[in-house]
N, C-alpha and C positions, 0 to 999 in steps of 0.2 A: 504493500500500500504506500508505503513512503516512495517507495522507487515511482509507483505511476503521479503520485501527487507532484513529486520533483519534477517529472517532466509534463503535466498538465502547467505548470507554472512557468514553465519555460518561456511561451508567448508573453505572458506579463511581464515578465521581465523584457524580453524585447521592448515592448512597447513602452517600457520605462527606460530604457533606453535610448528609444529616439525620440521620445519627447526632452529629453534631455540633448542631444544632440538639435534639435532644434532652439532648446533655450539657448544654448554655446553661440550658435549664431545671430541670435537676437542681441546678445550682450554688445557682439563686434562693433556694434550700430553707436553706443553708449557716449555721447561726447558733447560735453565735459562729462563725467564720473561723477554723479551724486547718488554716493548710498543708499539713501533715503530714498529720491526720486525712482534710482532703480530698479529699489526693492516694492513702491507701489506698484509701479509697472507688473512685474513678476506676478504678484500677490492677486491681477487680473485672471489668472488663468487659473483659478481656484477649485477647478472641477478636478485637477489630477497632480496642481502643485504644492506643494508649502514651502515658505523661504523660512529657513532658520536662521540664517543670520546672512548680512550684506557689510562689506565693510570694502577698505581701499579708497583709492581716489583716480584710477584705469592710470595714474603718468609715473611720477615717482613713485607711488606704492601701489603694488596691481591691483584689480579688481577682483575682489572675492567673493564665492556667493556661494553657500553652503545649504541645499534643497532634500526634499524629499517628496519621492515623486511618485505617485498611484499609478502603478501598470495594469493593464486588462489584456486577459486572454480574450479577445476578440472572435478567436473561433466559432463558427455555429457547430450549438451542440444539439443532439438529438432529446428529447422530452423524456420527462421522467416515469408519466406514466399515461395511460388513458383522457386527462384531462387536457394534452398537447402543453405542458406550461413546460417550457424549458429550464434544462438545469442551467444552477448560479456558473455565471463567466467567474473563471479563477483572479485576483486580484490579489498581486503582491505590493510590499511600500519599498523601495528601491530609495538609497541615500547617495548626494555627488556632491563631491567640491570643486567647483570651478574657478577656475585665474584666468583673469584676462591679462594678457601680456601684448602691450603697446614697446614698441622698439625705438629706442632715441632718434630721433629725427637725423638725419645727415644735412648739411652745409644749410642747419636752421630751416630744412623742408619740414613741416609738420606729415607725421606721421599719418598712410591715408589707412580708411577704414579696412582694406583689405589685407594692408601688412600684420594686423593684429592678429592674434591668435589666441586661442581659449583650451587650453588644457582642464581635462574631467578625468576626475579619479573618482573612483566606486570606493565608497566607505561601507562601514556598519553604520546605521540609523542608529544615530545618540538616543540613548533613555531620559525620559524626564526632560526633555527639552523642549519648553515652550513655543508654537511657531510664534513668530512677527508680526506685527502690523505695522503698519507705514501713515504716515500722512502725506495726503495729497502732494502733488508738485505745485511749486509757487507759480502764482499766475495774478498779472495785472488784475484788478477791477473789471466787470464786464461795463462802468462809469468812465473811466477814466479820463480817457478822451476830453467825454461833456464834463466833470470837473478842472479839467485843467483850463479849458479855455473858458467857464466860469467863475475859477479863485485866481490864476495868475496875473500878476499885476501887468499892467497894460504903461507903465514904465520901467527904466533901469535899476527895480528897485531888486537885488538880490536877494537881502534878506525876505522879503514878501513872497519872490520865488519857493524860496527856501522852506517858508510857512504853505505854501499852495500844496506843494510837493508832501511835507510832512500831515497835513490835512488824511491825503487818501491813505493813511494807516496801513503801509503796504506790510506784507511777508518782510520776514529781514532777511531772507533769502533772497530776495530782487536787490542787484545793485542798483544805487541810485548817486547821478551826479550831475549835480547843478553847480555852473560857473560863468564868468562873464568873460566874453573873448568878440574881442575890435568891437565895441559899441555894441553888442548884443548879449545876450542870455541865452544860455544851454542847457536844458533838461534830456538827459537819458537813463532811461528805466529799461533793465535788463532783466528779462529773465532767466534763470539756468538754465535752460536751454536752447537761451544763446536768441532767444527774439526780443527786440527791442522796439521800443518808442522814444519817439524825439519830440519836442515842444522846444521853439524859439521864439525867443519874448527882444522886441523891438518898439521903441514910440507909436503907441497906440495900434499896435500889431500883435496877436498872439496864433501862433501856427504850433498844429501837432499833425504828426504824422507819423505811419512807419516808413524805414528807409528800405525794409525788405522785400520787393514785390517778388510776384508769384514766377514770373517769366525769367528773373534774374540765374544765372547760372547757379546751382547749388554748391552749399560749401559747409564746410565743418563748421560747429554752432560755434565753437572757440576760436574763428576767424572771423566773425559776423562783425563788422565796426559797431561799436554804442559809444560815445561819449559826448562829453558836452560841447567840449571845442567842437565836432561833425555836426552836431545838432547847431549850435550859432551859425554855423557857413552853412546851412541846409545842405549836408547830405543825404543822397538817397542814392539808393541800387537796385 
């Protein structure tokens, strides 16, 4: 009996398997590295995952992701008895630890998504280990916008900026940087994943926009321009 159960379970473990083989490649995508952010993402696919723990930062220290994953024998099986109700699919819990390994840029190229690499190693499934929960990823105001060009001052006044900005109570996870550059005001609010908004404040002028359109050639979110000098000269791409 143990001999046929070991290999009734064989397909679940497959299938724990390539779902893990599919997270490896989802990770490569990951840029910039936020733990947190990562591990919400993960925590999406909650029918077959759990994320034990996320840690790292994918550049100087790799990205780490320690899961355990619900496999199914898939198999169609034949019914148990007269009533046609088929027997139970075998379901094992399969445990990996994952490293994402980004490689030093050469002559200051930033490293592209493809060079990376995700090594998985097959554990034993920790006892007593709690899974994780994540909060949300930081994300502007669905306001923002129509707050900025209703509280920003419609003079060179900085600190007033400064107040408009501090007002939408943002995540402290959005950088934010307001400054004054050639007779203008600079507001850019980033978020970790590298999208950004700009608001430039001029004598009786207040403009917001993003700088990223949809047509613009794609790029790694930790290349994306945000700053306040680019937002004063209105940049866009």
């Amino acid at each position: 009996m143990l001999t046929l159960t070991g290999c009734a379970a064989d397909p679940a473990v497959r299938d724990a398997r390539e779902h893990a083989d599919r997270i490896a490649d989802q990770l490569k995508g990951y840029d910039p590295w936020v733990a947190e952010d990562v591990g919400y993402h993960l925590t999406r696919e909650e029918e077959y995952l759990t994320v034990l723990d996320v840690s790292g930062d994918g550049h100087d220290d790799p990205g780490r992701v320690r899961i355990r994953v619900r496999g199914k024998d898939r198999t169609p099986r034949p019914p148990l008895g007269p009533a046609d109700t088929p027997s139970p699919a075998v379901v094992v819990f399969v445990c990996f630890n994952l490293e994402v390994i980004e490689p030093a840029p050469a002559n200051h190229i930033k490293a592209r998504e493809e060079d990376r690499s995700v090594t998985i190693t097959e554990i034993n499934c920790p006892k007593d280990v709690p899974w994780r929960t994540f909060r949300p990823p930081a994300r502007l105001p669905a306001q923002t916008d129509s707050w900025l060009k209703k509280h920003l001052p419609t003079t060179l006044d900085l600190d007033a900026a400064r107040r408009a900005v501090k007002g939408l109570d943002l995540d402290p996870r959005i950088r934010q940087d307001v400054a004054a550059y050639d007779g203008k005001i600079g507001i850019a609010l980033r978020e970790p994943d590298g999208d950004c908004l700009f608001a430039q404040v001029w004598p009786n002028i207040v403009q917001v926009w993003s700088p990223w359109h949809s047509w613009a050639p794609p790029v790694l979110p930790a290349e994306r321009a945000c700053s306040a000098a680019q937002a004063a000269n209105g940049y866009s791409y």
